[in-house]
N, C-alpha and C positions, 0 to 999 in steps of 0.2 A: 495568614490571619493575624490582625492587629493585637497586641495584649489588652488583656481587660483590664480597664481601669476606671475609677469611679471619682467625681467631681472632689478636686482637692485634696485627694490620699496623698500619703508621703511615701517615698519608695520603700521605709520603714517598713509601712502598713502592707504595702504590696508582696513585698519579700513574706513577710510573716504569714501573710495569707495564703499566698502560693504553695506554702509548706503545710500549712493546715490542709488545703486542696487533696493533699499527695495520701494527709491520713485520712480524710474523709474517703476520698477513693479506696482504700485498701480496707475501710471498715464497712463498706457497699459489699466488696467481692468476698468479704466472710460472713455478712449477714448471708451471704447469694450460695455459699457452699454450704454454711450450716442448713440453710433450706433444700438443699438439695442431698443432704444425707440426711436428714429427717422423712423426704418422700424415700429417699431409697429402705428404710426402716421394713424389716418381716412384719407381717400383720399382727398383731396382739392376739388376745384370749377374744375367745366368741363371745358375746354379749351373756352377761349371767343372767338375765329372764328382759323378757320383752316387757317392762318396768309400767304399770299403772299408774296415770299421768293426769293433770288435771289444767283444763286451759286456764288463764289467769288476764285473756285481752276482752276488752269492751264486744258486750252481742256471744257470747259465748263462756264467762266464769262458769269455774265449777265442770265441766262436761270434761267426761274421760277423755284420755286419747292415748295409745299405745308409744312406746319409746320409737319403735320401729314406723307409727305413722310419721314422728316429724320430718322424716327424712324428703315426704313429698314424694316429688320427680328426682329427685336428686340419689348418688350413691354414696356422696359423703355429708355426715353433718355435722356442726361444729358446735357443740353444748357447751354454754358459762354457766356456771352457777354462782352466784354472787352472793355475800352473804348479809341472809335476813330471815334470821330466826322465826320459829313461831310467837316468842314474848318476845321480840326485839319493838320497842319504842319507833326507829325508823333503821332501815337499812344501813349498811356500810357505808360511809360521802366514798369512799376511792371505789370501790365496786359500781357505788353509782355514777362518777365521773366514769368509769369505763363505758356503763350501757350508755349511758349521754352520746358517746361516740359510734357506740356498736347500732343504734338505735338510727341515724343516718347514712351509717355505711352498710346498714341490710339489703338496700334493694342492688345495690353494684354484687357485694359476696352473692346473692339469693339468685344471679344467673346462672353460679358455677357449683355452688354447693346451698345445702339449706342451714341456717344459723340461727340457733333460739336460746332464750336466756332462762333459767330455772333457778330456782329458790326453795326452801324451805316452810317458809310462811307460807299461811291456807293461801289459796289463788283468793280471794276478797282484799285481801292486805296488797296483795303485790300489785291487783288490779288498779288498787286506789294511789297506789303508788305512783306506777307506772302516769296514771292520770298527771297527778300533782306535777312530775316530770316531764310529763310533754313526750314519752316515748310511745308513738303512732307508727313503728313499722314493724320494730322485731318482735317476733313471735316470743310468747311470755308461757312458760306452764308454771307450775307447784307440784314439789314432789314432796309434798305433808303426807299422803299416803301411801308414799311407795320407801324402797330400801336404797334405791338410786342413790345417793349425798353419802350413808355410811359405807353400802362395796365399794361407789369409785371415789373413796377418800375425801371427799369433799367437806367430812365434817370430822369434830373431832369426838371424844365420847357422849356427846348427846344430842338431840336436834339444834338446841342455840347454838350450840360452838361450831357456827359453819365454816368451812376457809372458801376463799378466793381459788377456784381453777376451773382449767379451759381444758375439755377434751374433746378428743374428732374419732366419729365413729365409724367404718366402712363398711357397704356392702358389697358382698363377693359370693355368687354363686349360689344367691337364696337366703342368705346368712350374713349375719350384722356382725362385724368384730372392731375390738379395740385399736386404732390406730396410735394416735398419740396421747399426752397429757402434762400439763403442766405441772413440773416437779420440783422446779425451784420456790425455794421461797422467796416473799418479797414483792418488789415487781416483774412477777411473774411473767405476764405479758407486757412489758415493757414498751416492744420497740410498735407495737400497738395500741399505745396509750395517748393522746393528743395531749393533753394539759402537760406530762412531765417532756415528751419529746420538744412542744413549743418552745417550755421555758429553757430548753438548753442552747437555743438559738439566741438567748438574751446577754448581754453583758452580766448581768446578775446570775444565771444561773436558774438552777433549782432551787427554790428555798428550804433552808434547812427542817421539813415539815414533815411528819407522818402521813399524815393526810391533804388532797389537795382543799384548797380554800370554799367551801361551802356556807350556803344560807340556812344551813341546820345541823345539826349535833344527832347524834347516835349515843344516847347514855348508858345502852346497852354496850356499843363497844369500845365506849371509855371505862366502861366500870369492869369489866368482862377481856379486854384485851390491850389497851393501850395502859391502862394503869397496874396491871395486873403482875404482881412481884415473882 
């Protein structure tokens, strides 16, 4: 097989890349191990109550639905909670740069598992949200009236202070328990993120930013966590 090469490179450039190649490949087979001792993980604690839930998509706001219904057909499900407040002005932009993403890669995930995004603000808010966004496929609840966001950490001491995390819950033998959950801070799901993973493919880089580049402001969480001493 011929080496690859691209119109007008310098052997420079070849060389250089080739090596690059060698770390790209070796940062595949440990994304590929760390996922595979993540499935091999004991299962977590059993679900602490089957959580009262409330839809938040178009033709159904408002109407209950049990933590244990979102699961579907399916025996695993993969819960974000993204943060937006009950008084939050508008949601998180990096939370929402995430469903942006997660919001067209639902129906691929939703063969193998079921995938829904949860918030804190009444399902009205997130409804309208969700509208303003254009997000038409993942399933959307509001957990304004359940305890869900303060047991699995997703908030801090009060309903505004939500954080960003992703947990997966399994069913096994009648019974829902905790799989995984994101524990890092940061960009937590990262290697999941399209806007930071794109710009690393760029000569530029990531730009030195908190937040990715949006058509609106959160003064809730400039006032509340980006400025906050």
């Amino acid at each position: 097989m011929s080496e690859l090469r691209y119109p007008n490179e310098s052997r420079e450039y070849r060389d250089s890349r080739d090596a690059l190649l060698k770390d790209e490949q070796e940062l595949v087979e440990k994304v590929k191990s760390v996922a595979e001792k993540r499935r091999n993980l004991p299962l977590g604690g059993e679900l602490k109550e089957d959580y009262a839930l409330l839809w938040a998509n178009d033709g159904k706001v408002g109407k209950s639905v049990k933590l244990s219904e979102l699961f579907a057909d399916k025996n695993t499900l993969l819960l974000y909670s993204f943060m937006y407040g009950p008084n939050w002005d508008n949601p998180c932009p990096s939370c929402t740069s995430l469903v942006d993403g997660f919001d067209r890669s639902w129906y691929q995930v939703n063969q193998n598992a079921a995938f829904v995004a949860i918030a804190k603000a009444p399902a009205e808010k997130i409804n309208a949200w969700a509208t303003q966004r254009g997000w038409s496929q993942i399933p959307l609840v509001s957990g304004s009236e359940s305890n869900y966001q303060a047991d699995y950490k997703c908030q801090r001491d009060s309903d505004d202070m939500q954080l960003p995390v992703m947990h997966v819950f399994k069913k096994k033998d009648g019974k829902i328990f905790h799989f995984w959950g994101t524990e890092l801070s940061g960009n937590h799901v990262d290697t999941v993120w399209p806007y930071w993973n794109l710009m690393d493919f760029t000569p530029e880089g990531r730009p030195d930013i908190l937040t990715p580049p949006q058509n609106f402001r959160s003064e809730f969480l400039e006032k509340n966590y980006l400025n906050k001493e």
